[in-house]
C-alpha positions as a Markdown table, in Angstrom:
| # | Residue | x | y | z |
|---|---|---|---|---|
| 1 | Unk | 0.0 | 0.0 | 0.0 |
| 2 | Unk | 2.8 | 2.6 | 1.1 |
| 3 | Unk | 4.5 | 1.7 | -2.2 |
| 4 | Unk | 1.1 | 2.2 | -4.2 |
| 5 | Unk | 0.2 | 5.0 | -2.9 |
| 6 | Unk | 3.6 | 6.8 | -3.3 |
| 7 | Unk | 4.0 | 6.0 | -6.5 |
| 8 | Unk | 0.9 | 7.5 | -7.6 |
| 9 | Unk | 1.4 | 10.7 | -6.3 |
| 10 | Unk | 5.3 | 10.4 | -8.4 |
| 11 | Unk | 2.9 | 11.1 | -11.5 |
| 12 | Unk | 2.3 | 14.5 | -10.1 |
| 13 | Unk | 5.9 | 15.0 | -9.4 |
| 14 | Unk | 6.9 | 13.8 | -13.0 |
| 15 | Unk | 4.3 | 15.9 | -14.3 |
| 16 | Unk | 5.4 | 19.2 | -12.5 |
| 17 | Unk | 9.2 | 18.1 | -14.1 |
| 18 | Unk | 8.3 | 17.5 | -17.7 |
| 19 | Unk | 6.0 | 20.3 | -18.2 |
| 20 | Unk | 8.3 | 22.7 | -16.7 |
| 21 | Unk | 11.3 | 21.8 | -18.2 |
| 22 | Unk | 9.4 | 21.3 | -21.8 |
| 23 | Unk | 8.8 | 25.3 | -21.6 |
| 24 | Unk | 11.2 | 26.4 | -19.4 |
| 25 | Unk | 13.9 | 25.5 | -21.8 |
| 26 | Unk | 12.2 | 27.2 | -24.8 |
| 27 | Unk | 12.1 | 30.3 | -22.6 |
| 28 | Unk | 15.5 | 29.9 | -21.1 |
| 29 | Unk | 17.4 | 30.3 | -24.4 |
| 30 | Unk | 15.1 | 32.9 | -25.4 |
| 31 | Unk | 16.2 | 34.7 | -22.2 |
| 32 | Unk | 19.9 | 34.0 | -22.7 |
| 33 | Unk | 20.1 | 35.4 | -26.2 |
| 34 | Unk | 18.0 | 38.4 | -24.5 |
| 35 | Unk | 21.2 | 39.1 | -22.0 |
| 36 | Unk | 23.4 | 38.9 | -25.0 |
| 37 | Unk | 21.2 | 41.7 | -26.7 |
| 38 | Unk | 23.0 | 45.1 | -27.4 |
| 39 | Unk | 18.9 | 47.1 | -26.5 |
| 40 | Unk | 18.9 | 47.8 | -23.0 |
| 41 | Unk | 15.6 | 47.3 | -23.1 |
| 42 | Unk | 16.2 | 43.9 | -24.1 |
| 43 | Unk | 19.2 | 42.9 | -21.7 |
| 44 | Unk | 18.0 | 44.3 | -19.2 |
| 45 | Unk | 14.7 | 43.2 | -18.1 |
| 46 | Unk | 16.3 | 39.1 | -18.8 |
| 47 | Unk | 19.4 | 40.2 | -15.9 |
| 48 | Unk | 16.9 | 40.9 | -13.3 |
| 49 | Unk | 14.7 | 38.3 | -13.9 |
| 50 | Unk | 17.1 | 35.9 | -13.8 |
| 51 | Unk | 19.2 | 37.7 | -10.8 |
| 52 | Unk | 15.4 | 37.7 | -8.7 |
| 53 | Unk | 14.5 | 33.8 | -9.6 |
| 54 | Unk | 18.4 | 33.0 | -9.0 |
| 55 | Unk | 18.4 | 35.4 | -6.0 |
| 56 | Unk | 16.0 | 33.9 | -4.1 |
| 57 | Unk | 15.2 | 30.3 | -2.1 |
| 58 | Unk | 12.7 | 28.5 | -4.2 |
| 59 | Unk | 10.2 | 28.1 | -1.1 |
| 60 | Unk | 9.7 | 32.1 | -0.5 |
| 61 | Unk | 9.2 | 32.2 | -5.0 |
| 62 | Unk | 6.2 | 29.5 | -4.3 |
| 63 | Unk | 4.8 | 31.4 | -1.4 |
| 64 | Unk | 4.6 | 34.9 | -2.6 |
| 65 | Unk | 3.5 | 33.4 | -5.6 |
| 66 | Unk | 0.4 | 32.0 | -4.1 |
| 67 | Unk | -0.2 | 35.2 | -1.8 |
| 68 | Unk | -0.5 | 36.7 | -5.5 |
| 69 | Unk | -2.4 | 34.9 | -6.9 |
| 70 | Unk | -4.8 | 34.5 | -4.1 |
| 71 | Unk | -5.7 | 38.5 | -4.5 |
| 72 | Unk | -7.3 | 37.9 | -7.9 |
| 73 | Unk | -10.3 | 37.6 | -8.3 |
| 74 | Unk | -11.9 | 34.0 | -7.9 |
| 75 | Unk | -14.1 | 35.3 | -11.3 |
| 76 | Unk | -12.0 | 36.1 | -13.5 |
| 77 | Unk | -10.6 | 39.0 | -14.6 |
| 78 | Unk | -12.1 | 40.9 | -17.8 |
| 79 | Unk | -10.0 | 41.6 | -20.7 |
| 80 | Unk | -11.2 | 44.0 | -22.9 |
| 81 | Unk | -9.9 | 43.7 | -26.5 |
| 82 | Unk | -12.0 | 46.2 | -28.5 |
| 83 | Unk | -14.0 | 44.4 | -30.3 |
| 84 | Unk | -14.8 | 41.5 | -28.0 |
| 85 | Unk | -14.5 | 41.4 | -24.2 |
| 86 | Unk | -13.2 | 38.3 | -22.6 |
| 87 | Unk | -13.2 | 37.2 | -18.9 |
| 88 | Unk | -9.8 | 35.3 | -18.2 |
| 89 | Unk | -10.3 | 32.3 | -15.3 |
| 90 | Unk | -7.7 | 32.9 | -12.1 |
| 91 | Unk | -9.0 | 30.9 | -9.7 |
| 92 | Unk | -7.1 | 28.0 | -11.2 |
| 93 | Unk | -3.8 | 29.8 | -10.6 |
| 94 | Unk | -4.3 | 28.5 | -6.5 |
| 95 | Unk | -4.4 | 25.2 | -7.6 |
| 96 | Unk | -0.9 | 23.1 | -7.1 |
| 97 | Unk | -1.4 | 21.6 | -10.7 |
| 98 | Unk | -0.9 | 25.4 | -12.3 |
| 99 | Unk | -0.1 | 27.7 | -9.8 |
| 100 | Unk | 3.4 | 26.0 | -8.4 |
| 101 | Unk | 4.0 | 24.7 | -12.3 |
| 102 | Unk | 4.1 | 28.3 | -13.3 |
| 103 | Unk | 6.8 | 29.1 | -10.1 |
| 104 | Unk | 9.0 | 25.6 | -10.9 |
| 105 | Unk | 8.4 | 27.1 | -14.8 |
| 106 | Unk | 9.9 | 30.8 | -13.8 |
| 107 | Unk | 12.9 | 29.0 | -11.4 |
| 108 | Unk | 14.0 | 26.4 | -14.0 |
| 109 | Unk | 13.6 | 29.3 | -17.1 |
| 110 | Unk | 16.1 | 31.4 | -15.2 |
| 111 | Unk | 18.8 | 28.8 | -13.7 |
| 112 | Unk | 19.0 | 27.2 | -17.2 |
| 113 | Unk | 19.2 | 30.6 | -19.0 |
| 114 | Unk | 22.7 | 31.3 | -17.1 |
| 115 | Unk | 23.8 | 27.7 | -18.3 |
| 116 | Unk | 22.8 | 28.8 | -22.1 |
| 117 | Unk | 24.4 | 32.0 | -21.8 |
| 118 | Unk | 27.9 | 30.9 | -20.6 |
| 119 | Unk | 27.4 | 28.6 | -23.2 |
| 120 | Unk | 26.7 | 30.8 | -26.1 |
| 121 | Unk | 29.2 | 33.0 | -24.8 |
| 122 | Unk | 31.8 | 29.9 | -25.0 |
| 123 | Unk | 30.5 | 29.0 | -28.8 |
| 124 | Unk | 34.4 | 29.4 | -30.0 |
| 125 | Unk | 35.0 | 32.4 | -32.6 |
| 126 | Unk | 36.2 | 29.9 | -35.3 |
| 127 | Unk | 32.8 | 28.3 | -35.9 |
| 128 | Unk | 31.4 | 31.9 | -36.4 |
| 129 | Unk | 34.1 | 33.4 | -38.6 |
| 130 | Unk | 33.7 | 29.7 | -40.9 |
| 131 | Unk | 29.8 | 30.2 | -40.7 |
| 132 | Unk | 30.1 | 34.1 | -41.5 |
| 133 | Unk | 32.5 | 33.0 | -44.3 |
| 134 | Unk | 30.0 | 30.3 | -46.0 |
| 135 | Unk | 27.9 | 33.4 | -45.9 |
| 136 | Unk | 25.5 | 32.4 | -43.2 |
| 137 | Unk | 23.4 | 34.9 | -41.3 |
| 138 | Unk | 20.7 | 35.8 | -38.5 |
| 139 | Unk | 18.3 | 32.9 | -38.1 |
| 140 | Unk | 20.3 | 30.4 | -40.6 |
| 141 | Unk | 23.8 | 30.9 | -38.8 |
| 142 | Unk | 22.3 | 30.6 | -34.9 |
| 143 | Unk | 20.1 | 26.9 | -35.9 |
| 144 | Unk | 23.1 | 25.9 | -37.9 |
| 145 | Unk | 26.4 | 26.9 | -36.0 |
| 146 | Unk | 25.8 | 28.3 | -32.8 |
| 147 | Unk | 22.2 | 26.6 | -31.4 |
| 148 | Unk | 24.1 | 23.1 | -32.0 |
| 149 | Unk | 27.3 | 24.0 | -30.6 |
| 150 | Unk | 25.4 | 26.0 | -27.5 |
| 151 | Unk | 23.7 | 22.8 | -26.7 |
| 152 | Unk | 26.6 | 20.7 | -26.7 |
| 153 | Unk | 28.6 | 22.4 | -24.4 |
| 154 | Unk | 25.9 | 23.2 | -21.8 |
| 155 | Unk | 24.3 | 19.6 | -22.1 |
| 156 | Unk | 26.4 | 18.4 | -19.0 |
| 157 | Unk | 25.3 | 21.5 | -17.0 |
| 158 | Unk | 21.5 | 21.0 | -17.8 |
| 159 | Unk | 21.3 | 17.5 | -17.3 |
| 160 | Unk | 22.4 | 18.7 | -13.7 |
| 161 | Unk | 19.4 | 21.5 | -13.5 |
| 162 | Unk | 17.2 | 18.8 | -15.1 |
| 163 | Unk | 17.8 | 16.6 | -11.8 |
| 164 | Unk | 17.8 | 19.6 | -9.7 |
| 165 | Unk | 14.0 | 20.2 | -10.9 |
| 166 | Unk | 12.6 | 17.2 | -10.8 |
| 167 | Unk | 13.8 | 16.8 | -6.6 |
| 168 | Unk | 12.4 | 20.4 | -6.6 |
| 169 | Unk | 8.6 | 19.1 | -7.1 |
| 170 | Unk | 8.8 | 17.8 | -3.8 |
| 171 | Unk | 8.5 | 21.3 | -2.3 |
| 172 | Unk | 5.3 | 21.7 | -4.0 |
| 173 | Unk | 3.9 | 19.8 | -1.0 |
| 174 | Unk | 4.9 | 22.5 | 1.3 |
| 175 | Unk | 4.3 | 25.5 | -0.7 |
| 176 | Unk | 0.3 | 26.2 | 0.2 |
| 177 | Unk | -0.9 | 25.3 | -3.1 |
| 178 | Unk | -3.9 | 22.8 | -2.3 |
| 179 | Unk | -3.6 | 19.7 | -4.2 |
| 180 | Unk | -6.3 | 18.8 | -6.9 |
| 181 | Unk | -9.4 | 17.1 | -5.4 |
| 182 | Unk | -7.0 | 15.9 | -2.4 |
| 183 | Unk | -4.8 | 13.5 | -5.0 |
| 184 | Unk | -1.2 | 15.2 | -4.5 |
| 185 | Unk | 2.6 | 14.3 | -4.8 |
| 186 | Unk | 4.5 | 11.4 | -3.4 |
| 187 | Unk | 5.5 | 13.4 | -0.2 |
| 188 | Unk | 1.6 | 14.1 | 0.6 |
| 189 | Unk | 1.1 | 10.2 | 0.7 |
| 190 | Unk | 4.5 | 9.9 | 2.9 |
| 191 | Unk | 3.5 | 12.4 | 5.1 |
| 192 | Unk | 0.0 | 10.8 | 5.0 |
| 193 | Unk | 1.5 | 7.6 | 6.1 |
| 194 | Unk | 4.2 | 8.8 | 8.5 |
| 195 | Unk | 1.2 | 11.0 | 10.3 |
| 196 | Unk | -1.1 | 7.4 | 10.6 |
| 197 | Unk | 1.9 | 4.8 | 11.3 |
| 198 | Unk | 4.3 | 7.3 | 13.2 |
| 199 | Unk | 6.8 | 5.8 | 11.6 |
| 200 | Unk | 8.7 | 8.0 | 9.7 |
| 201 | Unk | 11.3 | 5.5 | 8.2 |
| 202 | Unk | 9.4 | 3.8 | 6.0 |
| 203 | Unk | 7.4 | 6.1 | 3.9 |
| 204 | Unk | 10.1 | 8.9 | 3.3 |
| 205 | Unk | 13.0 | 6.4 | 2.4 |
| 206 | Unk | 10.2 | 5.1 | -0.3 |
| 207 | Unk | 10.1 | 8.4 | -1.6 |
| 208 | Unk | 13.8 | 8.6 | -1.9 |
| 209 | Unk | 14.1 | 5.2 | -3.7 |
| 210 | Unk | 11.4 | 6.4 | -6.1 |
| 211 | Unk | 13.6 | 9.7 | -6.8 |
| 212 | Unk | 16.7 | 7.7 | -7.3 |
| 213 | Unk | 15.3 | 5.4 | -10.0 |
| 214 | Unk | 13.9 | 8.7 | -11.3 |
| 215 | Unk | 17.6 | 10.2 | -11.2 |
| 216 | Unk | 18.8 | 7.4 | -12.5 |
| 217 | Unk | 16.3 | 7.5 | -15.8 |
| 218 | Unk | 17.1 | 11.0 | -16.7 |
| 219 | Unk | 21.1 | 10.5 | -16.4 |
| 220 | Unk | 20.0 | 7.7 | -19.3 |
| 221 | Unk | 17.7 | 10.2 | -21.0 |
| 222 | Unk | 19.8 | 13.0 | -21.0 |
| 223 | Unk | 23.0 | 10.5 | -21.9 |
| 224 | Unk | 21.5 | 9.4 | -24.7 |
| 225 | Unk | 20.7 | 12.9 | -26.5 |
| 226 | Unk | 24.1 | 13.7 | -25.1 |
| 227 | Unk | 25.7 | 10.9 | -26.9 |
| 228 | Unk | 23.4 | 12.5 | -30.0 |
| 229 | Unk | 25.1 | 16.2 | -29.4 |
| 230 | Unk | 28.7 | 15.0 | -29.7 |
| 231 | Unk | 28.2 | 12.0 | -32.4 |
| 232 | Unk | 30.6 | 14.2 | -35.0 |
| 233 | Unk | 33.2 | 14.3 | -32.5 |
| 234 | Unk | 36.4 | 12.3 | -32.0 |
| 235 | Unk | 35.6 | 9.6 | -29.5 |
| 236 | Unk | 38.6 | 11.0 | -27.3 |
| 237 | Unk | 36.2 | 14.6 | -27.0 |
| 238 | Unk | 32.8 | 13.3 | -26.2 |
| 239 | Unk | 32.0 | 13.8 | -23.1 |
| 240 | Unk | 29.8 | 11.5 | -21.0 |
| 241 | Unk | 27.3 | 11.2 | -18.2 |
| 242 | Unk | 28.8 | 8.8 | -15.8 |
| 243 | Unk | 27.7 | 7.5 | -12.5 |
| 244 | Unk | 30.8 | 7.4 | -10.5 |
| 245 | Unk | 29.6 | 7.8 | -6.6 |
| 246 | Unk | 32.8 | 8.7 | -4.8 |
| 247 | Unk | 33.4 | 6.3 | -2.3 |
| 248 | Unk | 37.3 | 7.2 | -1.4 |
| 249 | Unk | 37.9 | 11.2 | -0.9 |
């Protein structure tokens, strides 16, 4: 039952990773080619987002976030294009299943948006000069040349902020965002258990095997696309995801 239980509340926490990390890492490139922008009004706006979300404990961004979104209307709030006025639901932005997806969304956007920009700002000058030279430019040059090359060397580095997310979902159960129709993540059927057996060491150390297994997939996942990235190199300059755990410092 413990192990039942637990695992169906995992889906939540597998759904808060994927969806997050789907959209965050559209929106974390488009933010790290915003802090390379020469417009102010570009760069700027992409540094303090990402100094706030990277500034600040995760925990605080889910609570204030709730606090907000508690103060909107439970209506709706009307949106008034001109030729047709629309009401916009908000009372969904409480629930755990939106409201902390759009926070994880936010955190993961702006830690993975560093990774891309040290990347991008690592893309080495011959690959530009040789794409400038085959006389590639704007949209053609970044999918062809530097997207690829950006990717490759910050693949390592997100695989790590991939992990980091996915243990992050666990906080959701603290956060204040009521689950949906009382069905929420692993650590709410731990904390279920732990409260009726009052045994603490059973129901939490399931949830930790769960993770690991779920750790252990994405290291395959991410390997695998890694091994993808770095298929045209030498086989002395790929670089791999390996499980070493250090057992002798």
């Amino acid at each position: 039952q413990h192990f039942t239980l637990i695992g169906s509340g995992m889906i939540w926490n597998i759904y808060f990773g994927i969806v997050a990390l789907f959209f965050g890492f559209f929106a974390s490139v488009s933010v790290a080619l915003a802090r390379l922008s020469d417009r102010w009004w570009i760069r700027k706006p992409a540094e303090w987002f990402v100094f706030v979300f990277r500034g600040s404990p995760l925990f605080i961004q889910f609570f204030l976030a709730y606090e907000a979104f508690v103060l909107l209307p439970k209506v709706g709030v009307d949106i008034n294009l001109g030729f047709v006025e629309i009401t916009a639901e908000t009372r969904w932005l409480t629930r755990a299943w939106l409201g902390a997806l759009i926070v994880l969304f936010l955190n993961t956007t702006a830690y993975a948006s560093e990774i891309f920009f040290g990347a991008l700002r690592a893309v080495p000058k011959g690959e530009i000069e040789a794409a400038d030279a085959y006389g590639f430019t704007g949209w053609k040059k970044f999918r062809k040349i530097v997207f690829p090359t950006m990717l490759r060397l910050a693949w390592p580095s997100y695989t790590n902020e991939a992990i980091f997310l996915f243990q992050s979902t666990t906080l959701v159960f603290f956060s204040g965002f009521p689950a949906w129709q009382q069905r929420g993540d692993a650590l709410y059927y731990a904390n279920y258990f732990a409260d009726k057996t009052f045994n603490p060491f059973l129901a939490y150390p399931i949830v930790a095997g769960y993770f690991i297994l779920l750790v252990l997939l994405l290291i395959a996942i991410f390997g695998l696309v890694g091994r993808g990235l770095n298929r045209h190199l030498p086989k002395e300059r790929r670089t791999r995801l390996r499980v070493k755990p250090q057992l002798i410092r």
